[in-house]
C-alpha atoms as one frame of an Amber mdcrd trajectory, in Angstrom:
protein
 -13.871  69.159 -45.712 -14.994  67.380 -42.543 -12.976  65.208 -40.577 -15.929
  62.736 -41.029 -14.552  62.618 -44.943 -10.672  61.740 -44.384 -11.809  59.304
 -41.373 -14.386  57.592 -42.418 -14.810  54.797 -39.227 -15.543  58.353 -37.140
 -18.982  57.738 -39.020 -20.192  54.795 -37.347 -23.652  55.289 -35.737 -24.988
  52.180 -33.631 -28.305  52.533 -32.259 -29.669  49.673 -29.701 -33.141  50.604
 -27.631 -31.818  52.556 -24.845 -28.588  53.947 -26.291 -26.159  55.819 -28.786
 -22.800  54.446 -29.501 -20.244  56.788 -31.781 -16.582  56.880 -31.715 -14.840
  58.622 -29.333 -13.286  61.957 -30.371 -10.826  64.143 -28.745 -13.797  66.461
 -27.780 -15.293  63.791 -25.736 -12.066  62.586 -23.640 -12.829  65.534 -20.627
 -16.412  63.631 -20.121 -14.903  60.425 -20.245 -12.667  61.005 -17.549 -15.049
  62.806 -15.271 -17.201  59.634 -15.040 -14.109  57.026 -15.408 -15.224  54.259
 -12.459 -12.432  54.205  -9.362 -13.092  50.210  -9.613 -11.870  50.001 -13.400
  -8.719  47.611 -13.724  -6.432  49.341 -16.201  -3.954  47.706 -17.920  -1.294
  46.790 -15.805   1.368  47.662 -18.062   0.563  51.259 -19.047   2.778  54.411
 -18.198   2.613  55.472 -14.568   4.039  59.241 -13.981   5.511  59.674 -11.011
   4.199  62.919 -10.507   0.931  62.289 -10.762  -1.802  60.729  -8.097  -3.572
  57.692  -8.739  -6.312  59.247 -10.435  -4.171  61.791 -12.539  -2.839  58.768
 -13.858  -6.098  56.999 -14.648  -7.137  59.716 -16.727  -3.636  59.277 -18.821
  -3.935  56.050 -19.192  -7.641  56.762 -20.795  -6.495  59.362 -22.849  -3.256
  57.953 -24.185  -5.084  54.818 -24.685  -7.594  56.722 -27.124  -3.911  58.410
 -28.910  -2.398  55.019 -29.481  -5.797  53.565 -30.949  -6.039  56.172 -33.376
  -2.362  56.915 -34.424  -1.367  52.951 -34.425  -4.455  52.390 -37.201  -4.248
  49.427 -39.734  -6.650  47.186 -41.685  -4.718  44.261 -39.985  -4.658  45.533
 -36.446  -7.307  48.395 -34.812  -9.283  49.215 -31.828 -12.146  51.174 -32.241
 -13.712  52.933 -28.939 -17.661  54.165 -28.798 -18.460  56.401 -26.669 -21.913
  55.063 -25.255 -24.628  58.210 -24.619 -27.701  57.004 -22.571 -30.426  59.853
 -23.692 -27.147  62.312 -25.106 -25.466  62.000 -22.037 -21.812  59.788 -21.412
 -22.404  56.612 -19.508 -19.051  54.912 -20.605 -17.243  52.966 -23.306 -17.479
  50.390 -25.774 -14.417  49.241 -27.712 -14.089  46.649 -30.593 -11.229  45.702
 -31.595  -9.293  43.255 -34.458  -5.618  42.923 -32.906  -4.480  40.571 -35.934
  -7.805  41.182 -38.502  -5.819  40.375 -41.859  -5.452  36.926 -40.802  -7.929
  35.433 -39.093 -11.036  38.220 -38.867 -11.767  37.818 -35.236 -12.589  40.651
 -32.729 -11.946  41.589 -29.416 -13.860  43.532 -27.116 -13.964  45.743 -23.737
 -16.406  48.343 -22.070 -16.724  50.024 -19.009 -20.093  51.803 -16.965 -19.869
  54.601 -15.104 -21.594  53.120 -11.303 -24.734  54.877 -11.761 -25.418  53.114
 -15.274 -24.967  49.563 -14.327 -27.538  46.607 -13.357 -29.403  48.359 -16.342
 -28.980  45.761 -18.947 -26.835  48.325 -20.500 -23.767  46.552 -20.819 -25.212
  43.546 -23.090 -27.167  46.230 -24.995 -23.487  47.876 -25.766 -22.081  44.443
 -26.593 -24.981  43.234 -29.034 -24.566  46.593 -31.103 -20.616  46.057 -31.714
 -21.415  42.390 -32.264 -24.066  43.008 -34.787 -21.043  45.679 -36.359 -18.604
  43.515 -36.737 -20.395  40.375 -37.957 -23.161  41.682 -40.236 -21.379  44.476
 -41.449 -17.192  43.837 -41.318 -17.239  40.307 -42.264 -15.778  39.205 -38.755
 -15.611  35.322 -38.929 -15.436  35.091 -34.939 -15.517  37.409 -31.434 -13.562
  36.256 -28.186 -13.978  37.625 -25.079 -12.092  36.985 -21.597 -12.761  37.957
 -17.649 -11.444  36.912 -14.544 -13.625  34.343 -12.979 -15.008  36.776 -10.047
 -16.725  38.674 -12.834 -19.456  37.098 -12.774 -21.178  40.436 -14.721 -19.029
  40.111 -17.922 -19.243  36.614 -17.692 -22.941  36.569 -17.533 -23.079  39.023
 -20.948 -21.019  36.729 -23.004 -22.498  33.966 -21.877 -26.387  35.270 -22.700
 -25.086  36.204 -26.232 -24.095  33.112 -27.386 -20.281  32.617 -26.480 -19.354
  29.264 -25.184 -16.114  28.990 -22.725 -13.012  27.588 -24.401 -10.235  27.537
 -21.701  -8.601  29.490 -18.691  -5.220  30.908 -18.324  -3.549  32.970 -15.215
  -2.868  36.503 -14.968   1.064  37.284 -14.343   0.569  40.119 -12.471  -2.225
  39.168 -10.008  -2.599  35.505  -9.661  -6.225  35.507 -11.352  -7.475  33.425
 -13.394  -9.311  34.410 -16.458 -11.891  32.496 -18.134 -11.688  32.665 -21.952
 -14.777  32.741 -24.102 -15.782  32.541 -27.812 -18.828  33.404 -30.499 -18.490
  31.951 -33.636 -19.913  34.119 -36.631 -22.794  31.783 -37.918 -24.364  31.537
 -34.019 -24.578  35.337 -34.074 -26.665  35.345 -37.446 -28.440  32.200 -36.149
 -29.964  33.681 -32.813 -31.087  37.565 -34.150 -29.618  38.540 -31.146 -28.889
  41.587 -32.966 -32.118  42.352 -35.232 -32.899  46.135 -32.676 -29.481  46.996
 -34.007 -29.581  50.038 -36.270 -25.984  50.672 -37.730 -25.014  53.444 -40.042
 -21.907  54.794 -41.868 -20.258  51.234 -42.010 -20.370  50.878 -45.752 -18.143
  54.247 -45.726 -15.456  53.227 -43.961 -15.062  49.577 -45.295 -11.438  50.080
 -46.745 -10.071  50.937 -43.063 -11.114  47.188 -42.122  -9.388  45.873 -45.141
 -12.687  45.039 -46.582 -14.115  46.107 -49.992 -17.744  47.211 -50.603 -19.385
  44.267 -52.754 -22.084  46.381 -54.063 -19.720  48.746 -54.957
């Protein structure tokens, strides 16, 4: 039996013009690292080993990152990380994510670019496909999205998809303040946004969302 069989969201297949998203795999985490960006801001929080130089650490905070999202799994609470190929090869990451899904079906998102792959269009291109996931084919009801204000980048792709700022808050550990956004579900199915979406093996793995297959 494959592993494809027992974990059925490893199916997944998103397709936008330029790019390949699939989840991320242990076999993938050596090329994720290689092309991890120095300027990434990882969360603050995560395990530092004091053995370890600032990169050896940035790479364990990737990898155990990928561990925790697979091992701490639930239809009420899961992260789900793409891995985003650009003509087969790693460019970076695409995560969606539904930290309290049970109750109120809204998803979260990040993403990263290695430097070579950005000012593309590529990072709206990786948005639209887990947008198009999660509300034509998981039933999400909304999608938030947050960045400090100096991002102007992230900012700009939320803002050309449809989100509409809600409110601001301040980051404890740096002073920053963050700029919250939000998409509501029937905007995204208004504006088509994601009609050069292809997404397959969704159907499958319904039942790890907490969702059941109407046609079923």
């Amino acid at each position: 039996m494959e592993l494809g069989e027992v974990w059925a969201p490893r199916g997944i297949r998103l397709t936008t013009p330029d790019l390949e998203l699939r989840p991320a795999t242990e076999e993938d985490l050596p090329a994720l690292v290689d092309i991890l960006p120095d300027d990434l801001e990882l969360d603050p929080s995560a395990t530092r080993y004091a053995g370890l130089d600032e990169l050896a650490n940035r790479r364990a905070i990737l990898v155990q990152g990928y561990w925790r999202a697979m091992g701490g799994w639930s239809p009420g609470e899961w992260v789900l990380p793409f891995v985003v190929r650009r003509e087969g090869v790693p460019v970076g990451m695409q995560a969606l994510e539904g930290p309290d899904y049970a109750r109120d079906r809204t998803v979260d998102s990040w993403s990263w670019l290695r430097a070579s792959a950005r000012g593309l269009g590529l990072g709206k291109q990786m948005r639209t496909a887990v947008l198009e996931l999660a509300f034509r084919h998981l039933g999400a009801a909304a999608a938030v999205s947050s960045a400090v204000v100096e991002n102007t980048s992230s900012l700009g792709v939320s803002r050309s998809l449809g989100y509409r700022d809600t409110h601001t808050s301040v980051l404890d550990h740096s002073g920053e303040t963050l700029q919250h956004l939000r998409l509501e579900r029937s905007a995204w199915l208004a504006s088509g946004l994601g009609r050069a979406i292809e997404v397959s093996g969704a159907r499958a793995a319904l039942p790890f969302f907490g969702l059941r297959d109407e046609r079923a």
